[in-house]
N, CA, C and O atoms as CSV, one atom per row, in Angstrom:
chain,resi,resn,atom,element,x,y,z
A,1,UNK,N,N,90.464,117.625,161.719
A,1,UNK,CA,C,90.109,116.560,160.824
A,1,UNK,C,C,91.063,116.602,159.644
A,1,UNK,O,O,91.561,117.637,159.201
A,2,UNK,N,N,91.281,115.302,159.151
A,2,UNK,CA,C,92.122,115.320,157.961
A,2,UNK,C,C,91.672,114.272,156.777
A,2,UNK,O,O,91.273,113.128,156.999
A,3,UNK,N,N,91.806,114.863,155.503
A,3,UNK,CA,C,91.297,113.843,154.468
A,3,UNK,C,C,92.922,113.693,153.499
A,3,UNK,O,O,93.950,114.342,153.302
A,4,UNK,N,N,92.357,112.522,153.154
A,4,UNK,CA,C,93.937,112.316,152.401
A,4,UNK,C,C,92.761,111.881,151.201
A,4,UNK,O,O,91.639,111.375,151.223
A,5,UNK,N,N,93.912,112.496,149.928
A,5,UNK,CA,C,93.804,112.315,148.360
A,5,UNK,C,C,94.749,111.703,147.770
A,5,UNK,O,O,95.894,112.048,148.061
A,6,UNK,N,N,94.544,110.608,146.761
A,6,UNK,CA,C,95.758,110.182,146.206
A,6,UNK,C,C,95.222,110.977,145.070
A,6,UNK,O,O,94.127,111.459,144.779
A,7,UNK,N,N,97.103,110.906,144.223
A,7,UNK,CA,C,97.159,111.551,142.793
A,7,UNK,C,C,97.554,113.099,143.576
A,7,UNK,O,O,97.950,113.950,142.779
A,8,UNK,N,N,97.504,113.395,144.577
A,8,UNK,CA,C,97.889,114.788,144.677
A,8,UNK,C,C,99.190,114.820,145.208
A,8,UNK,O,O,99.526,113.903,145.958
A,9,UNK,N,N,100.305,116.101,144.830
A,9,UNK,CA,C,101.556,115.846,144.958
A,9,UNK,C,C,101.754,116.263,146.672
A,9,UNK,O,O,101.074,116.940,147.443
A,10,UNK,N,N,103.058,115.481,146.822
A,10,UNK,CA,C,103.286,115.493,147.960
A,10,UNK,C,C,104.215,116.994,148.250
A,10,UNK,O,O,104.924,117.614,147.457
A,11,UNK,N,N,103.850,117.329,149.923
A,11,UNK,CA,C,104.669,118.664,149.801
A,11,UNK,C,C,105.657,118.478,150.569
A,11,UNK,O,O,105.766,117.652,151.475
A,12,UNK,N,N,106.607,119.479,150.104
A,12,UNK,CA,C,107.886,119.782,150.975
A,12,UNK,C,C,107.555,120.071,152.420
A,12,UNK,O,O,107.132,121.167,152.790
A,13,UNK,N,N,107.764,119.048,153.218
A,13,UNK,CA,C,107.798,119.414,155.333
A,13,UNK,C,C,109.594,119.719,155.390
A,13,UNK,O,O,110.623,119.175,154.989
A,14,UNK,N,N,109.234,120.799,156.067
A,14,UNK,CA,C,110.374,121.578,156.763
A,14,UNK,C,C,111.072,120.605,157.457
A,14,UNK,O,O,110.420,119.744,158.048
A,15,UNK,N,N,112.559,120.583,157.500
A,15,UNK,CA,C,112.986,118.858,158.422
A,15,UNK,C,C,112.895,119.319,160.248
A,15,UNK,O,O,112.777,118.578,161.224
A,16,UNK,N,N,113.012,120.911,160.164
A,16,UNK,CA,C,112.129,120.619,161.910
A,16,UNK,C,C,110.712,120.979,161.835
A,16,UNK,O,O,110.246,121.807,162.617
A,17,UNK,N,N,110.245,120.604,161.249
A,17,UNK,CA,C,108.677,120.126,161.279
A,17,UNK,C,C,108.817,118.534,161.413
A,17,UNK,O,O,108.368,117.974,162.413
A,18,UNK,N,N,109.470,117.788,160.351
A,18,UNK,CA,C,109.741,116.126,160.831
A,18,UNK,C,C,109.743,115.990,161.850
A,18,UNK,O,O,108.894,115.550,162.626
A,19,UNK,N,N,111.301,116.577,162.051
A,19,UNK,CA,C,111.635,116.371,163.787
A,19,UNK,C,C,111.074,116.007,164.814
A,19,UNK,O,O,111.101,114.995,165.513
A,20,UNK,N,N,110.283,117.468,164.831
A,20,UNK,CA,C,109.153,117.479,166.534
A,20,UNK,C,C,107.873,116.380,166.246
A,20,UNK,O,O,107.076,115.910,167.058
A,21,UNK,N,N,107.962,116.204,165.093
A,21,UNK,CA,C,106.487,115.373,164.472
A,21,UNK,C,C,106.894,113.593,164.934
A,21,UNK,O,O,106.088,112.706,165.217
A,22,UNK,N,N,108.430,113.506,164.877
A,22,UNK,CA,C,109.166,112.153,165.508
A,22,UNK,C,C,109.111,112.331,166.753
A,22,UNK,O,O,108.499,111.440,167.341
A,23,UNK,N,N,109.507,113.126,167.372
A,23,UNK,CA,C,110.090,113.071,168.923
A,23,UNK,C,C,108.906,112.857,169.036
A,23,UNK,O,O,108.698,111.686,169.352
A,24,UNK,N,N,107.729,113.645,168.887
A,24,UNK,CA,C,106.205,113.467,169.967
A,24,UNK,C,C,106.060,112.138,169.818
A,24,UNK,O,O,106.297,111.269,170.657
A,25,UNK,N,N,105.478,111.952,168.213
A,25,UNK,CA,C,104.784,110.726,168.029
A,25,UNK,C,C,105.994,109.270,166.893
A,25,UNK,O,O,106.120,108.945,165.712
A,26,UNK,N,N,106.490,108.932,168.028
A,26,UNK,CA,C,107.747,108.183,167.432
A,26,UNK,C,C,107.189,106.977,166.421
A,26,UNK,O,O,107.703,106.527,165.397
A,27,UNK,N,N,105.596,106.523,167.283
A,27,UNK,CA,C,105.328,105.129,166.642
A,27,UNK,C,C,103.998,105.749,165.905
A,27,UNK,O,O,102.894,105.280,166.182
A,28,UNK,N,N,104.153,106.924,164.863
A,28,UNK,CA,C,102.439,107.213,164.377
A,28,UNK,C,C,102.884,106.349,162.779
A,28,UNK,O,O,103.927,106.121,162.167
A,29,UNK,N,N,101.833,106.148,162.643
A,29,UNK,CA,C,101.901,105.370,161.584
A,29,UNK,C,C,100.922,106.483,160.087
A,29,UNK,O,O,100.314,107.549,160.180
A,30,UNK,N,N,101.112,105.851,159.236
A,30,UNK,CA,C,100.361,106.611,157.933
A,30,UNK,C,C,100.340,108.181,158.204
A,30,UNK,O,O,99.259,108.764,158.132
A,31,UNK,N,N,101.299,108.760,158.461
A,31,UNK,CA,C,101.450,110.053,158.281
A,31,UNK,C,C,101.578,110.684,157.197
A,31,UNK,O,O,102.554,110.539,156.462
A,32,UNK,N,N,100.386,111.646,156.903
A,32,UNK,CA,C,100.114,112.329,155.746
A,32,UNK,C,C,100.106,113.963,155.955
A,32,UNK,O,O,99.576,114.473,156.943
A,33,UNK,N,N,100.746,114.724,154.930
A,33,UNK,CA,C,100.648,115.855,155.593
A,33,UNK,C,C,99.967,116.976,154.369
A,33,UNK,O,O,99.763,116.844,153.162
A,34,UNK,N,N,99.708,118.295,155.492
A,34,UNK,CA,C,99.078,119.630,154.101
A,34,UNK,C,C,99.532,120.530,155.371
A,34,UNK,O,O,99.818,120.474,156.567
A,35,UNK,N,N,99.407,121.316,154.367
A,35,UNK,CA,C,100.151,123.095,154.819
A,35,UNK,C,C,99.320,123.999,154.829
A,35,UNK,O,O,98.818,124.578,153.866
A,36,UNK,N,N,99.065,124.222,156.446
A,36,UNK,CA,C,97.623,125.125,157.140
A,36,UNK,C,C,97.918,126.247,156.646
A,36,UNK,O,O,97.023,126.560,155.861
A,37,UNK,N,N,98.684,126.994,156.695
A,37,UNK,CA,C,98.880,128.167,156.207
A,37,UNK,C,C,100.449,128.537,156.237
A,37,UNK,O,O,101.218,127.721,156.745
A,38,UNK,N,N,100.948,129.751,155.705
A,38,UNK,CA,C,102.142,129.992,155.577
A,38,UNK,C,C,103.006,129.284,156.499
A,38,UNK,O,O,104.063,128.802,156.092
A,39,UNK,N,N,102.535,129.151,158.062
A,39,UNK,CA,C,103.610,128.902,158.624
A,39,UNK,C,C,103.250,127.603,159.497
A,39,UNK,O,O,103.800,127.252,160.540
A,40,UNK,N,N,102.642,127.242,159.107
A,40,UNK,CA,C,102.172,125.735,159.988
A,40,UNK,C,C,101.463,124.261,158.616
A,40,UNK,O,O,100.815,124.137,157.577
A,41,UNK,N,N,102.175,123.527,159.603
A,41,UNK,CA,C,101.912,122.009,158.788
A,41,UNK,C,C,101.165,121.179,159.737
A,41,UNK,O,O,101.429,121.115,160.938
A,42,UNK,N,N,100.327,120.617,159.212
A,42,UNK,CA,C,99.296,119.888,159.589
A,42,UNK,C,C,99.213,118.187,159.558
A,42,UNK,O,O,98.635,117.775,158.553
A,43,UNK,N,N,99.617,117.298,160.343
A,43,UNK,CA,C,99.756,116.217,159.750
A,43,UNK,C,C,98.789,115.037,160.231
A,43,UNK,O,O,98.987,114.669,161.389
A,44,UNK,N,N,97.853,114.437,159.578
A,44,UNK,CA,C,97.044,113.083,159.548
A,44,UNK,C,C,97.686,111.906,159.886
A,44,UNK,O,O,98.440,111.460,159.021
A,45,UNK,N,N,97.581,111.265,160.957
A,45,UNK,CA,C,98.171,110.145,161.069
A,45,UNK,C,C,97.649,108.866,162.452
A,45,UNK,O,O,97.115,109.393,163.428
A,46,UNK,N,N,97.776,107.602,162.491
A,46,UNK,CA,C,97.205,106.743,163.333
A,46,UNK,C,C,97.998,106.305,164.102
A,46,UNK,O,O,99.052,105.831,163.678
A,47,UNK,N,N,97.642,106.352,165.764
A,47,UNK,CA,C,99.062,106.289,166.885
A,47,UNK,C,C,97.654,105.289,167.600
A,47,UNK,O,O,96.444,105.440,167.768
A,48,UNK,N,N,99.052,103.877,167.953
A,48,UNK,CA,C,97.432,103.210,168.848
A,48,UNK,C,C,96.446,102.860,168.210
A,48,UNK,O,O,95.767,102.396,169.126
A,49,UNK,N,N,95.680,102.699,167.043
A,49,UNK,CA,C,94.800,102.705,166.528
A,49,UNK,C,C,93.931,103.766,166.584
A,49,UNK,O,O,92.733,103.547,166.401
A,50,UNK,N,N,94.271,104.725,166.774
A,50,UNK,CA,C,93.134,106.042,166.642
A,50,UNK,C,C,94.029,106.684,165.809
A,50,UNK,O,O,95.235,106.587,165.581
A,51,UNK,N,N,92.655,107.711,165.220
A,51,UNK,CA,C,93.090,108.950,164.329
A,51,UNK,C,C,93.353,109.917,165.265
A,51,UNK,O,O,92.961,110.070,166.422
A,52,UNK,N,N,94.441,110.845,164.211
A,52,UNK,CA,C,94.868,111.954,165.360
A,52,UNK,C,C,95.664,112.702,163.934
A,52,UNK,O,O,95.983,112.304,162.813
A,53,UNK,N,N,95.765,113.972,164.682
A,53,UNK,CA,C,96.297,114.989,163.757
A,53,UNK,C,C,97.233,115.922,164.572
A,53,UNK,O,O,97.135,115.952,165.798
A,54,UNK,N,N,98.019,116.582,163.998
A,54,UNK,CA,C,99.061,117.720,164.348
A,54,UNK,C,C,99.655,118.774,163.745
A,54,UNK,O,O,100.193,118.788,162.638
A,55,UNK,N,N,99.498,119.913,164.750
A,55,UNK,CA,C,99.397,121.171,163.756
A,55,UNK,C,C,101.242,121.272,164.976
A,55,UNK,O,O,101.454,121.147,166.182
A,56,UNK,N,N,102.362,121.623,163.440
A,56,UNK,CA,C,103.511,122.064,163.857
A,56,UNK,C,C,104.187,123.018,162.998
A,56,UNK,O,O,104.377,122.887,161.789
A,57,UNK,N,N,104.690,124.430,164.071
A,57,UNK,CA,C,104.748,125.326,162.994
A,57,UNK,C,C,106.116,125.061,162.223
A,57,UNK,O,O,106.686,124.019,162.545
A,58,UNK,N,N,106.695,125.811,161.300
A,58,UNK,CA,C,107.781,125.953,160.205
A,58,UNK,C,C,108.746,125.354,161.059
A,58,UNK,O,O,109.041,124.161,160.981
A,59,UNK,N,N,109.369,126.349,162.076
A,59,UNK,CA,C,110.247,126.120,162.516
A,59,UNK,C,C,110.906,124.991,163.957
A,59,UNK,O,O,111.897,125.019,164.687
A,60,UNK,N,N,109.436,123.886,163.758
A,60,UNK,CA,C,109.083,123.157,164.957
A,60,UNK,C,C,108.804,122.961,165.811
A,60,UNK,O,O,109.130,121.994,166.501
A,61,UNK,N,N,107.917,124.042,166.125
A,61,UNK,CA,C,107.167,124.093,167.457
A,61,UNK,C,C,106.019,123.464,167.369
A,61,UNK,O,O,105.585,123.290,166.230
A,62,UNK,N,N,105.375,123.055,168.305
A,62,UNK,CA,C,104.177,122.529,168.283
A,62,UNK,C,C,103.297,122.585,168.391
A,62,UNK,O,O,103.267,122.704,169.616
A,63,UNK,N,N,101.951,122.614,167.976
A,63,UNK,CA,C,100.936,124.099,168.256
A,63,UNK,C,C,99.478,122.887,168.964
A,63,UNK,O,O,99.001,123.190,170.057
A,64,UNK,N,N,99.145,122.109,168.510
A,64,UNK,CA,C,98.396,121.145,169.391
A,64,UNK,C,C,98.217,120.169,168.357
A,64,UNK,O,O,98.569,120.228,167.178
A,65,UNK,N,N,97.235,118.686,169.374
A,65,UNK,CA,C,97.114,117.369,168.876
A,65,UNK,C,C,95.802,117.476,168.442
A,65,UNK,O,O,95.123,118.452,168.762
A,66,UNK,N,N,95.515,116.880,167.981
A,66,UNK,CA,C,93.981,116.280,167.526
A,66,UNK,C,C,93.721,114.939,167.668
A,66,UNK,O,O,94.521,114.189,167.108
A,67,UNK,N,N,92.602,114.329,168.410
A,67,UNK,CA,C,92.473,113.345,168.672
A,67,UNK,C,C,90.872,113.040,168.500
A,67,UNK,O,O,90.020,113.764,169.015
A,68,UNK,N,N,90.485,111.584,167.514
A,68,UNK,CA,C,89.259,111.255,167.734
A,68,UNK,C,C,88.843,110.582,168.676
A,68,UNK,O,O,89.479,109.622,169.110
A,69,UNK,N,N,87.403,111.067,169.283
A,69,UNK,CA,C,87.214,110.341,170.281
A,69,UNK,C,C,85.508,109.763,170.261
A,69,UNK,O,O,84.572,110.481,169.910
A,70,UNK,N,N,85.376,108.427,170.686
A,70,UNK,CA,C,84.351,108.231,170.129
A,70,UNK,C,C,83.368,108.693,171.259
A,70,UNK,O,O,83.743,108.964,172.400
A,71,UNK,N,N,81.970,108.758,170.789
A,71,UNK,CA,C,80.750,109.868,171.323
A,71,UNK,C,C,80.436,108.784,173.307
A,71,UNK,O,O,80.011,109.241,174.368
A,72,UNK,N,N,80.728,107.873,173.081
A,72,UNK,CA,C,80.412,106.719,174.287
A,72,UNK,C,C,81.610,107.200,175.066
A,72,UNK,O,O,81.793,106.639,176.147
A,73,UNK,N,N,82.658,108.365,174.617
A,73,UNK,CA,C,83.660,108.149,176.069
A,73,UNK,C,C,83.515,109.614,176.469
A,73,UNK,O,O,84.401,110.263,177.025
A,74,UNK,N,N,82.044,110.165,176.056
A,74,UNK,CA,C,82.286,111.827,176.647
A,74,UNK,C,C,82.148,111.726,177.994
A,74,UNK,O,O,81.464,110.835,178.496
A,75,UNK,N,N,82.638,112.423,178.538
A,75,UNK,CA,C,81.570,112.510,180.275
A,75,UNK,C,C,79.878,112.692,180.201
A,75,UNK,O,O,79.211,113.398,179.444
A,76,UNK,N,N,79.540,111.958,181.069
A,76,UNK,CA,C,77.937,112.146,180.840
A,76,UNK,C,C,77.609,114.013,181.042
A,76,UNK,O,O,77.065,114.665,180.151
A,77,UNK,N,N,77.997,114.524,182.170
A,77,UNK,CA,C,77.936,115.719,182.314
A,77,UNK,C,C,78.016,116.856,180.676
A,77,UNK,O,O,77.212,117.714,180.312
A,78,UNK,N,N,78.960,116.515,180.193
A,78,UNK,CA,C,79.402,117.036,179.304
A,78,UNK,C,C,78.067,116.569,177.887
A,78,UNK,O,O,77.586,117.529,177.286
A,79,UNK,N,N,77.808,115.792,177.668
A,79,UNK,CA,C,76.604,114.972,177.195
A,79,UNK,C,C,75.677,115.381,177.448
A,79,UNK,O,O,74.910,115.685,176.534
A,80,UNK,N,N,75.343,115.562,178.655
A,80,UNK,CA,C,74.158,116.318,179.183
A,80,UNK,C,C,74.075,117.853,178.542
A,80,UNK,O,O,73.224,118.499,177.930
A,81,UNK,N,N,75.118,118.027,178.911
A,81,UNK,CA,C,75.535,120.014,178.769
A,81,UNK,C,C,74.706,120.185,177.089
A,81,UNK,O,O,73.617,120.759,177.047
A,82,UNK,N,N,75.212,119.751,176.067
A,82,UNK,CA,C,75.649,119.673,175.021
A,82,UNK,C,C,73.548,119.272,174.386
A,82,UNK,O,O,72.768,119.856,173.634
A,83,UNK,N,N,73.510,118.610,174.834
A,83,UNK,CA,C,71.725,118.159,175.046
A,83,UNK,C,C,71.036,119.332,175.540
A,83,UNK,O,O,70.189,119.797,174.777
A,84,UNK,N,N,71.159,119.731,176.304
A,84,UNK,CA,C,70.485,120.895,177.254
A,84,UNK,C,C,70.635,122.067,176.244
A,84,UNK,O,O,69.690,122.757,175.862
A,85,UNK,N,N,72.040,122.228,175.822
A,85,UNK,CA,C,71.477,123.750,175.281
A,85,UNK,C,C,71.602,123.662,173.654
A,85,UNK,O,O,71.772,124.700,173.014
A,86,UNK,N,N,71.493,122.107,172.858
A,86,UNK,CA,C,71.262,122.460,171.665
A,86,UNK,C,C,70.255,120.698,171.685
A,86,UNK,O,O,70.826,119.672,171.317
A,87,UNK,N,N,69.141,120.688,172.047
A,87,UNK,CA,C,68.212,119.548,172.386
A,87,UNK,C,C,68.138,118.720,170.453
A,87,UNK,O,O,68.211,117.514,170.213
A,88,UNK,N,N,68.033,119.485,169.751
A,88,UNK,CA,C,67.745,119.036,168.491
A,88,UNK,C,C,68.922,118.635,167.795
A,88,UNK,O,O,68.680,118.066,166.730
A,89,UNK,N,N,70.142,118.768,168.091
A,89,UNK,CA,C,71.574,118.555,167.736
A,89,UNK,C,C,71.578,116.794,167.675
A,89,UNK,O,O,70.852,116.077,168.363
A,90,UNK,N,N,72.460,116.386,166.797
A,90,UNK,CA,C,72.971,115.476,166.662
A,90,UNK,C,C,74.459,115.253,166.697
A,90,UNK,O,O,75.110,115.695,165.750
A,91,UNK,N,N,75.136,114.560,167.764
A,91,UNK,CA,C,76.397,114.508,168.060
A,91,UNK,C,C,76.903,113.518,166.681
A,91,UNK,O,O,76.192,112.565,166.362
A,92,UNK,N,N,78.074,113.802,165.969
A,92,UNK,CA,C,77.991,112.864,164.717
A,92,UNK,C,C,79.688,112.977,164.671
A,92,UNK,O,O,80.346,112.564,163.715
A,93,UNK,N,N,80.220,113.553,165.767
A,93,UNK,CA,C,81.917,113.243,165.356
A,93,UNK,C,C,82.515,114.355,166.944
A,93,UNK,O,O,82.406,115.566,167.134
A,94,UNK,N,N,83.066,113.366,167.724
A,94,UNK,CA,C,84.104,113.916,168.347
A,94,UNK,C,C,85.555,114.090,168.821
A,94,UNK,O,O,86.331,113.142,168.943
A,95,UNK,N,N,85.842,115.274,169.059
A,95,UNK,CA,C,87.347,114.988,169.041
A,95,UNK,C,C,87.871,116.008,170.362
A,95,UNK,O,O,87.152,116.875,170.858
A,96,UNK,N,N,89.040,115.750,170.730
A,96,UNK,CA,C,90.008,115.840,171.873
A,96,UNK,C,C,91.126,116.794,171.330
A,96,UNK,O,O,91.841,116.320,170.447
A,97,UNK,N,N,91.362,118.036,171.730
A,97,UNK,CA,C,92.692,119.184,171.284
A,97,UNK,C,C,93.055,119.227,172.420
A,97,UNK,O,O,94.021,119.923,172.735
């Protein structure tokens, strides 16, 4: 998940962090980024009309996608599963790595 703040300064992305962040996703639009930890960047952005996120480390590798997905496209099985062993749960946000 990613939240964007205005008024907060923007950070320095490594230019092969850009890079691999172009080659994957050539047409993402509103790309916003924060810095997971020392060695990985994290970036918020809309491909297709969905939200989606990407964790790429320093030196441009790519560590996985994040993708929202809405609760109507789980597999029923999976729906079921998820019901069965937490019955009182409320499904309220899903997503695709």
């Amino acid at each position: 998940m990613f939240l964007g703040f205005s008024g907060i300064a923007q950070i320095a992305v490594p230019q092969a962090v850009k890079n691999t962040f172009v080659q994957k996703f050539p047409n993402a639009q509103k790309a916003a980024w924060n810095q997971e930890n020392a060695t990985e960047y994290e970036s918020g952005f809309v491909l297709g009309g969905v939200k989606m996120s990407s964790i790429i480390k320093t030196g441009g590798k790519w560590v996985e996608t994040e993708t929202t997905v809405k609760i109507s496209e789980l597999p029923e099985n999976v729906k079921s599963g998820i019901i069965a062993k937490y019955p009182t749960a409320k499904i309220v946000d899903v997503s695709k790595i």
